[in-house]
N, C-alpha and C positions, 0 to 999 in steps of 0.2 A: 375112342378119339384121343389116343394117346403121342400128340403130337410133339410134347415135352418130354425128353428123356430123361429119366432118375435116375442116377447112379447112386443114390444114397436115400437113405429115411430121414429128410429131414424138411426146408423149406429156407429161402429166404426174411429175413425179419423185417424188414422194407421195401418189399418188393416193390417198383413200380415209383419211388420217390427219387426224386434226384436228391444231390448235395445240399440245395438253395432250400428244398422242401424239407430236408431232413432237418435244416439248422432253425428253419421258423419252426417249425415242430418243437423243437427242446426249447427255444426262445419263449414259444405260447404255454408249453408244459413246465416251467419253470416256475411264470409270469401268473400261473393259475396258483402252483401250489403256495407262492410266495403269500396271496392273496388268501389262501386258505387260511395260512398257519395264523394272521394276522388277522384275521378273524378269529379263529377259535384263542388265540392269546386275548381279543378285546372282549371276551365272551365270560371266559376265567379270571379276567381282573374286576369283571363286575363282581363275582362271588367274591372277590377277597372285600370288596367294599362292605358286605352285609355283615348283619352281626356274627356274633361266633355262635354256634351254635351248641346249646348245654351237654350234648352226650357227645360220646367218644366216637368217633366216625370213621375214625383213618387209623383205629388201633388193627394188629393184627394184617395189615394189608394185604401181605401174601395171599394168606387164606379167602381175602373179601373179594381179591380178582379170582380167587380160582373157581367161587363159588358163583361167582358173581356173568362168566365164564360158562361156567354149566345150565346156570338159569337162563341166558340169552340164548345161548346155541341151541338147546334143547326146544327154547320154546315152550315150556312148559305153562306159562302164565297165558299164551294166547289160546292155547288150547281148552283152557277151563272154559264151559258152558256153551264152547263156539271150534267145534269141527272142523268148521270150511276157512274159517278166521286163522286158526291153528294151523292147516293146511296151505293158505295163501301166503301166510306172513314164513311159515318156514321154505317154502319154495321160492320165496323172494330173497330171506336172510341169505339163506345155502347159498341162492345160486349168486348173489352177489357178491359176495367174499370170496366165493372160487376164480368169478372173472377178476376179484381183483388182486387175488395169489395169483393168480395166471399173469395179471401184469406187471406183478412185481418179479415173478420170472421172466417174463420179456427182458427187461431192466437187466439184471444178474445176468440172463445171457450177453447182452451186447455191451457194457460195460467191463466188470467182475472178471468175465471169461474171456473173449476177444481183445480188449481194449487193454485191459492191465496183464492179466495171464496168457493171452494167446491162445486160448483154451476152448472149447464149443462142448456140452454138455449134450444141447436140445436138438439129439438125433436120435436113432435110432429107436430102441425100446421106451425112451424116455422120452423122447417126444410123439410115442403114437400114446403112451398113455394119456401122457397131460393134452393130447389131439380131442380124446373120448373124454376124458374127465370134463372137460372145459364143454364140449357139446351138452353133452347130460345136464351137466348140472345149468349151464345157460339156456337148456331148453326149459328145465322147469322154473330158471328168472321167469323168462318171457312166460308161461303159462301160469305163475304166481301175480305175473302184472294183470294177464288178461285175467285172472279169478277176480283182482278188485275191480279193474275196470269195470267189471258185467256187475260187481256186487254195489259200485258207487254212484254207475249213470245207468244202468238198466232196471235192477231192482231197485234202485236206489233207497235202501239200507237206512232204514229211518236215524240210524242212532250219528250217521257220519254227517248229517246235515245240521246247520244251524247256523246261530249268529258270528261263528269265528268261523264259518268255512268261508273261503278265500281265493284266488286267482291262481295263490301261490299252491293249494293243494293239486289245483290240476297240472301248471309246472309239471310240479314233482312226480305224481305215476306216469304224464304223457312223456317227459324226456326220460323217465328208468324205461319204457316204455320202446321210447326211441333208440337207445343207448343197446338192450335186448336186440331189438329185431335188425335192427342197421349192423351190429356186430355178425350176425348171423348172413345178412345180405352182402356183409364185405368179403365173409372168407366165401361164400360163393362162387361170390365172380372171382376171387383168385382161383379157386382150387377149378374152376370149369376153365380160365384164361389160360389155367398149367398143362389145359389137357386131361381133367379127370386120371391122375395117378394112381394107382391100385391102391397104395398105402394109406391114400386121404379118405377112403373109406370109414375110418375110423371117427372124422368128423360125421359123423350120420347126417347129423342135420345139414350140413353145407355141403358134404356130399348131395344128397337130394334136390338143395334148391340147386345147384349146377346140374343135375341131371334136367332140372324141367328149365335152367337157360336153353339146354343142346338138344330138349324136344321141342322148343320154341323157335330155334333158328337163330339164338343172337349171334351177330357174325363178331370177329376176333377178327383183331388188326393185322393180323398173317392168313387170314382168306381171299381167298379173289372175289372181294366184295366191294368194288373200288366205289360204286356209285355211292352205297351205303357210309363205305368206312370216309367219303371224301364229304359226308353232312357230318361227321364225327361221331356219329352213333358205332362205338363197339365195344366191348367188354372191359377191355384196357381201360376206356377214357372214364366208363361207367365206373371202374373199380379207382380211379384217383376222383372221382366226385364223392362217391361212396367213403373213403379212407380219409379224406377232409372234414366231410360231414360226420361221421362221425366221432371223429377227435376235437372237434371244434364242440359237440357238443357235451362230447365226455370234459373238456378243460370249462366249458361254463359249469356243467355240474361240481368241479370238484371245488372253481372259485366261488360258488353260492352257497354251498353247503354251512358255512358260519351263518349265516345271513339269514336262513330260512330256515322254511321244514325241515329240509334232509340234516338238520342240525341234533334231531334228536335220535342219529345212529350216534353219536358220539354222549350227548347229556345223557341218556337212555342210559347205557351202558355205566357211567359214571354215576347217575342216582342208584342203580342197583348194587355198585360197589358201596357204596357210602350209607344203604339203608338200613333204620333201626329198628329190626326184628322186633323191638318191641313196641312202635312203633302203632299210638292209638289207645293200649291199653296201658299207658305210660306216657300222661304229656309231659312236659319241660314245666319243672317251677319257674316262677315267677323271679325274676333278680332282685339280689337285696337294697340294692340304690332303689328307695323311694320316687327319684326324679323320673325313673323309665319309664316310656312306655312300652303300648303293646302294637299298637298298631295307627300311631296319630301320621306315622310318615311311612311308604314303603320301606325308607332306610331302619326299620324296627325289625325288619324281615331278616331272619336269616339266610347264609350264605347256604344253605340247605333246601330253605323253601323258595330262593330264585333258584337252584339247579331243580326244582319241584316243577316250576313254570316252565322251564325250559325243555324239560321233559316229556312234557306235555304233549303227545302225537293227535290226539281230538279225536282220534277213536271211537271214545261216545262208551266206553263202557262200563265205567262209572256212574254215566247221566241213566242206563239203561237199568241198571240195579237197584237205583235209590227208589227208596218206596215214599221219601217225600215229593218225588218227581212225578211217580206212579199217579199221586192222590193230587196232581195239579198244584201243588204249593211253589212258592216260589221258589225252588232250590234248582239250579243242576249244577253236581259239583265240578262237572267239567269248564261251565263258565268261571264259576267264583274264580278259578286255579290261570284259566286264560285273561280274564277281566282284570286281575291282577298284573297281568304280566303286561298287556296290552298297556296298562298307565304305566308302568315302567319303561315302556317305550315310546310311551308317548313324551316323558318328564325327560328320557336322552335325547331326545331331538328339540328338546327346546319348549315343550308344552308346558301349559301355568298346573299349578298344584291346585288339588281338591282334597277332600275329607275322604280316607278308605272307605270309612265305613257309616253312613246316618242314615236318617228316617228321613229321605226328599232325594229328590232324582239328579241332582247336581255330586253326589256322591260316586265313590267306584262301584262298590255294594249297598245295597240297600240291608237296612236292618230284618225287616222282614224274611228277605231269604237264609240270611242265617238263623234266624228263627226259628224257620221249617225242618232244621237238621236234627235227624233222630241218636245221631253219634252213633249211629248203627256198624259204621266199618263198613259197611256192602262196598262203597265205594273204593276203598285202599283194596279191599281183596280183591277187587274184580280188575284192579288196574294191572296191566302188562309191565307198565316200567316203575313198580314199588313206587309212584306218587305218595306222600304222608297226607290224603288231603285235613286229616283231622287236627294235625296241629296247625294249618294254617287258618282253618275255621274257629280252633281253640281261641285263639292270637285275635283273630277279631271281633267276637265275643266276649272276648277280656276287657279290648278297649269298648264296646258298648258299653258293659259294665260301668268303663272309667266312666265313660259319658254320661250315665243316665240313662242310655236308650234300651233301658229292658219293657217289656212289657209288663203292665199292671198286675199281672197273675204270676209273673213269675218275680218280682219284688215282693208280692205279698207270704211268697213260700218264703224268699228270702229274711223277711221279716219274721216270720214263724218259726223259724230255728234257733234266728237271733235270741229270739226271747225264751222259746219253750224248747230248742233243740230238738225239734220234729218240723214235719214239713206240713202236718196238720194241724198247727197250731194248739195243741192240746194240752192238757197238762201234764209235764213228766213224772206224777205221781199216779197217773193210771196207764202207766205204760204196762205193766206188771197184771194189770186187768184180766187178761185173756189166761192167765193160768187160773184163777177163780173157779172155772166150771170146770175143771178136769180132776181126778179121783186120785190123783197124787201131789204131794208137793213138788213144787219147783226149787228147785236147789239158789242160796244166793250165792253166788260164785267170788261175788266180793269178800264174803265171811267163810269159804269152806274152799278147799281143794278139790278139785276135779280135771276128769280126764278132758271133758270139751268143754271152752267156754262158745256159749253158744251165741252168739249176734242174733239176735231176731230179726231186725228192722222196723222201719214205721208202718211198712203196712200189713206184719201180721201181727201189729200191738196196736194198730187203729183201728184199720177198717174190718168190719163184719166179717164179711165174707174170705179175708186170708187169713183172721184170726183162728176160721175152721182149719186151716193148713196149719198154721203153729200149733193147735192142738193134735193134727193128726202124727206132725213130726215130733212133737213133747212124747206123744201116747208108742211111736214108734222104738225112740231111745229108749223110754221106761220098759218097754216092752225084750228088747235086744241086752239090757241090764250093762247097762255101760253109767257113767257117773258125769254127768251134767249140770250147770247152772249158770242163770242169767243175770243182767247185771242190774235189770229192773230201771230202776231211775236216772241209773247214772249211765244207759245208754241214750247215744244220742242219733241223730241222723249220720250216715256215714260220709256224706259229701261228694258221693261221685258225679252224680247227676249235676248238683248245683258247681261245679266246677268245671264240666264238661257246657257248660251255660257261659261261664265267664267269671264266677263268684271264687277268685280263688283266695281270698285271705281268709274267707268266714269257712274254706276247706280247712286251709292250715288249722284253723284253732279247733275244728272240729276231730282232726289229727289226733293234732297235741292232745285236748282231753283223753281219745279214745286208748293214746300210747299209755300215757301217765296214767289213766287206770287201768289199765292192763298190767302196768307191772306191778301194782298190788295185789293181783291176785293169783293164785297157783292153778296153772293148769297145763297140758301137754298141747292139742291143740284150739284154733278156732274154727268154728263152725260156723257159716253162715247160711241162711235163708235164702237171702238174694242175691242172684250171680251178680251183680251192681257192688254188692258192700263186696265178694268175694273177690271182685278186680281191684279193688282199691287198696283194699287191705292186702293183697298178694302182691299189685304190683308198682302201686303210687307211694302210701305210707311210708315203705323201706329208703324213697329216692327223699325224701323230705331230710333236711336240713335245717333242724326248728332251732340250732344258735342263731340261725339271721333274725328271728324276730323275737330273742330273746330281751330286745330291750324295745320292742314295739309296745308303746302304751295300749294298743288293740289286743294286744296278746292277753290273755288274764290269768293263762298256765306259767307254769315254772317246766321249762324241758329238759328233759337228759339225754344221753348219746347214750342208753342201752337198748334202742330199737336195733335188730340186726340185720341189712339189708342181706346177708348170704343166709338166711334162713333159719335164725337162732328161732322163730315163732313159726309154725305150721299152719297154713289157711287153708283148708278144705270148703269145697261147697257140701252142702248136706246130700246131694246124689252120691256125693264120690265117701261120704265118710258113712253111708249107711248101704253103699254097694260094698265097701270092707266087711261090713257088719255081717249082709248076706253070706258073701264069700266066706265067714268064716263059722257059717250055721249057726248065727246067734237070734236068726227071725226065723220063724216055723211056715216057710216058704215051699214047696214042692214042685211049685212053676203050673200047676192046674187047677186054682182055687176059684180065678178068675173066667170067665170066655167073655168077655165084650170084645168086639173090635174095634180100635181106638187109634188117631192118628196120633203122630208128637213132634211139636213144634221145638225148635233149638233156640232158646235165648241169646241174642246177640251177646250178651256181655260171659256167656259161657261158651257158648261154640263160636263165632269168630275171632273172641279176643281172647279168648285161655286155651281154645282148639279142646276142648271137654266134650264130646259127642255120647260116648259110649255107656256112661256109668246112666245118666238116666234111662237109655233103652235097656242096661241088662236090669235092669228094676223092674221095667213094665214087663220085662219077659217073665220074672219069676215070680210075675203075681200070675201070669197064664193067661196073658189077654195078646189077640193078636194085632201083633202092630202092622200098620197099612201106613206108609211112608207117604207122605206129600211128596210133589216134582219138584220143589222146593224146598231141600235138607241139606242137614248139616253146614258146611259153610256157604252155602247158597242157600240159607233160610230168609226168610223174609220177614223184615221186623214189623212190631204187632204196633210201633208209632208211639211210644212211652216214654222213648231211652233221649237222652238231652235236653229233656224237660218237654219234652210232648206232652208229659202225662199231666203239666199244668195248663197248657198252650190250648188257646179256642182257635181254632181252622173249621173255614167252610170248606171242605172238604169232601169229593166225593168221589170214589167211594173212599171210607175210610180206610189203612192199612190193615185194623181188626177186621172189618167187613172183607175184604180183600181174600183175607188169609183163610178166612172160613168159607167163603168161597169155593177157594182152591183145595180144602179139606173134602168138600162136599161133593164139589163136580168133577173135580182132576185128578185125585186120588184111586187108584186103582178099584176098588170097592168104597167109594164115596159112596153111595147112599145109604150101605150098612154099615159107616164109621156113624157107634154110637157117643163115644167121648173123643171130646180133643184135649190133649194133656199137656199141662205146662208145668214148669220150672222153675216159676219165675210172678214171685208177686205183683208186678205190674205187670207183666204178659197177662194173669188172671184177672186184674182190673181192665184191661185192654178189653181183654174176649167178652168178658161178662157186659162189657159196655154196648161191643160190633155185633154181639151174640143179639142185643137187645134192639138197635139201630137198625140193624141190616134185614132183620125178619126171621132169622133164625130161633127164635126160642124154643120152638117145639119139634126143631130137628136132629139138636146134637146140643150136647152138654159139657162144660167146659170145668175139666176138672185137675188138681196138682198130681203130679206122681204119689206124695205121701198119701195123701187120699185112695189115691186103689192099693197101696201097700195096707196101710189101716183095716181096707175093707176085707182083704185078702189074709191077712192074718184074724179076722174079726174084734176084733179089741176098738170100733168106734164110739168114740165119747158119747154120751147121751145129750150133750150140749151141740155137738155137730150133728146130729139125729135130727133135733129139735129143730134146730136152724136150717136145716135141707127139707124136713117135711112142712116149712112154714112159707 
């Protein structure tokens, strides 16, 4: 039906509009973008309103768009733990950006070329490219739209539903939606109105739907269709309804886009340029003005954590990972992040002020829900658009703090350190206790030189049962002949936990102590027990600025500026300074001492916040035990409910996150019923499991035991006081 002759590979770019339509056209597209920009300006000036934010955000820029650039295109965050997720959002990104290079070529041609140069580019070769390219990729738009559609209202996707879904979400995929397929329906009807020309082939897709106008019969205003064409029905009239309707709805999209959802192709992109890699495992001190707070006003918030809110696509994949969410508590981090945001838009239009954060329902947050927060991370890893949610939970926790509003149990830790620098209230002359039963001495590190000063922490120097891990890890060093010693009395608690709570001035001094003795004593590096003391000490201590509360009467230290934030002090966890060990045949390992089969669980505060995986699996390999992975590893581990002060927190909870976890060791693991040990890292992961192990009905199925421990066993060198204590 080639009733249109081509003398050339190309097309008209207006085909089918007059003058009057071409000049309302640029008048509406104008009239939209003008309304864009002026939005996304009143959008950006709220961020300058927010405080400043303590780390460096906008150093290096080059590098943070190029990166920032590769994370977006790629796709790479939506892909984690979700295929089809990964799949739908990049056939939407892709194909978006191509239709809208394609119309920023449109533009360039009738302007650029015609209008100032006299010039036409978009023929021949170059326009059957960008014909195909533009089909392709705006077939897989429209197929990326229909993925969510089926994933949002058919299956409906538990994690995209809740209290902030909204009018405005369906907006948004039914006009990308509309915008896809109408694009697709326009060139259509031109390329069947033109005659189906051999070259428009190359649009496949609108090639086809014009093959099935001209098996349908639509008549065209140049047929002897009088009766037909004289009710107005014909392709022509169809394609100027068509090419209004959809430009009318393409200029609402581009004018709403500040205003709504589609706001966070733009916030998205700009949180991930500005995000702080370290970001969770590193919060923001506290400012030296006494008068500040933390979170009495949203104006406390920085210009970081409203681009945080704004961010915010609702996704849900953060709410899906949190294991305080899992176990019914009141957290989802995706509300806290929207709930936020939502009073800050309520307070721009006019609404009365409330308290961010209290214990009663007239608040933005309740106390309680941040309560529930295991400071685990799951939630920043899992998020697409680098969300920080843990400094903005940090922030109102802090102000709890100000307030009073901690709960009775974790006050009373708070009080426990105060006075005995432990979190068990004990006294710091039997911290040193636990080396008693073992058949060497312990070196004091404060009085002699050595290679590692060793951190123990409070609960392989309290409790029982981790106290057999500090003697397995003492008997391992003794063993490997390396030169060690501890600080006995004058360690204290390390502070991560209670500050990841809210408690941060009784962290600072608990700092300062740990700095100021530390630089009395000689040693190459530190050692620590608990991935907890290992983050703080590796990446909080060095950011500390103890001149600001140099003249705080709270302070009882005297501090110096010789902590070195670029690495003048070495912090090792003890997997990573006793896999050197191995590695360098100083433990009499062969890799076949052991045959149990045994799962291993990742500590949040080593595998999502240090990214440390490895060094404990090559352990449990060269003791010769086979490890059987949970579906649950590595940075997708699931926390054991300890980390943020869980481990002092009473939740009815059920099941619990320990329970949970061994669960998933027992029946989801590849050879779950013959995983005889599940192995941890982590002195509170082992009070955790020992607890879920007891709760849950486990006891007589599977045994929860430290890496040192099957290293001890595997070498055979175990103490006669862990003998004791295991067969009792």
């Amino acid at each position: 039906m080639n009733v249109v002759a081509q003398t050339e590979v190309a097309r008209e770019t207006y085909w089918g509009i007059s003058d009057t339509g071409y000049a309302v056209f640029y008048l509406l597209a104008f009239t939209a973008i003008a309304v864009f920009l002026y939005g996304v300006y009143q959008r950006f000036s709220r961020y300058a309103e927010g405080d400043d934010d303590s780390f460096a955000r906008l150093d290096d820029l080059s590098s943070r768009i190029v990166n920032a650039s590769k994370i977006v295109l790629s796709n790479e965050k939506q892909f984690n733990r979700d295929l089809y997720g990964g799949l739908m959002h990049s056939f939407i990104l892709w194909g978006f950006l191509t239709l809208f290079i394609a119309t920023l070529i449109l533009m360039a041609e009738e302007y650029a070329a015609k209008k100032l140069l006299h010039l036409s580019f978009w023929d021949g070769d170059f326009y059957l490219a960008y014909q195909f390219i533009v089909d392709a990729l705006g077939l897989l738009f429209v197929v990326g739209i229909g993925m969510a559609i089926y994933r949002r209202y058919w299956v409906r996707n538990h994690r995209l539903w809740g209290r902030h879904t909204s009018t405005e979400d369906d907006v948004f995929i039914w006009t990308l939606f509309a915008l896809g397929v109408g694009g697709f329906l326009l060139e259509g009807l031109r390329v069947y109105s033109q005659g189906l020309p051999d070259h428009e082939i190359v649009s496949f897709v609108a090639y086809g739907m014009a093959l099935g106008f001209e098996a349908i019969g639509l008549p065209t205003l140049g047929a002897e269709q009088a009766g037909l064409n004289g009710a107005g029905l014909n392709v022509e009239n169809l394609h100027w309804l068509a090419w209004w309707s959809h430009s009318l709805i393409a200029f609402f999209f581009i004018a709403w886009v500040p205003y709504a959802k589609p706001f966070h192709m733009i916030s998205s992109f700009a949180n991930v340029v500005t995000r702080d890699e370290n970001a969770g495992n590193r919060l923001p001190n506290v400012p030296s003005d006494l008068d500040a707070t933390n979170a009495e006003s949203i104006d406390d918030f920085t210009w970081k954590e409203l681009l945080d809110q704004d961010a915010c696509t609702k996704c849900g994949r953060c709410s899906s990972v949190c294991p305080a969410k899992a176990s019914d508590r009141p957290l989802d981090p995706r509300n806290v992040i929207l709930d936020l945001k939502r009073y800050r838009e309520e307070l721009e239009a006019g609404g009365e002020e409330k308290p961010i954060i209290a214990d009663g329902g007239t608040s933005v947050i309740n106390t309680e829900t941040m309560e529930s927060c295991m400071a685990c991370m799951a939630c920043m890893d899992a998020c697409p658009v680098e969300i920080e949610h843990l400094k903005s939970f940090t922030r109102l926790n802090r102000q709890m703090t100000d307030q009073g509003d901690v709960a009775p149990s974790m006050q009373d830790v708070f009080q426990n350190v105060m006075q005995n620098g432990n979190t068990f209230g004990d006294s710091p002359r039997d911290r040193g206790e636990w080396t008693e039963e073992l058949e060497f001495d312990v070196a004091d590190a404060r009085e002699e030189e050595v290679d590692y000063l060793w951190y123990v922490g409070d609960f392989p120097s309290y409790d029982e049962r981790n106290k057999q891990v500090a003697r397995s890890l003492a008997t391992i060093l003794q063993e490997a002949d390396v030169s060690f010693g501890i600080l006995f009395d004058d360690e204290k608690y390390d502070g991560n936990d209670i500050r990841r709570v809210g408690e941060e001035l009784l962290y600072v001094e608990l700092a300062g102590h740990h700095v100021e003795t530390w630089e009395e004593c000689e040693f190459d590096k530190i050692v620590c027990t608990d991935p907890h003391s290992y983050n703080t000490f590796k990446n909080e201590y060095p950011e500390l600025n103890f001149d600001e509360f140099a003249d705080d009467p709270m302070m009882p230290f005297e501090y110096t500026d010789q902590w070195n934030a670029d690495g003048e002090i070495d912090v090792l966890h003890w997997t990573q300074a006793v896999e050197e060990l191995v590695s360098e045949g100083k433990l009499d390992l062969n890799g076949d001492e052991l045959d149990y089969t045994v799962t291993y669980h990742d500590p949040c505060h080593l595998g999502r916040y240090n990214d440390e995986y490895e060094a404990p699996r090559e352990l449990i390999k060269a003791t010769g035990c086979e490890l059987d992975e949970m579906p649950r590893n590595r940075d997708d581990s699931f926390c054991c409910g300890g980390g943020g002060g869980g481990l002092w927190m009473d939740f009815e909870e059920e099941p619990k996150p320990s329970e949970e976890r061994i669960r998933e060791a027992l029946e989801d693991t590849d050879n779950g019923p013959d995983v005889e040990k599940f192995v941890v890292a982590c002195p509170m992961c082992m009070t955790m499991y020992e607890d879920g192990r007891k709760t849950g009905g486990y006891e007589d199925e599977i045994e929860i035991v430290d890496v040192a421990e099957l290293i001890v066993e595997a070498i055979g060198k175990e103490t006669e006081a862990n003998l004791e204590v295991a067969a009792n």
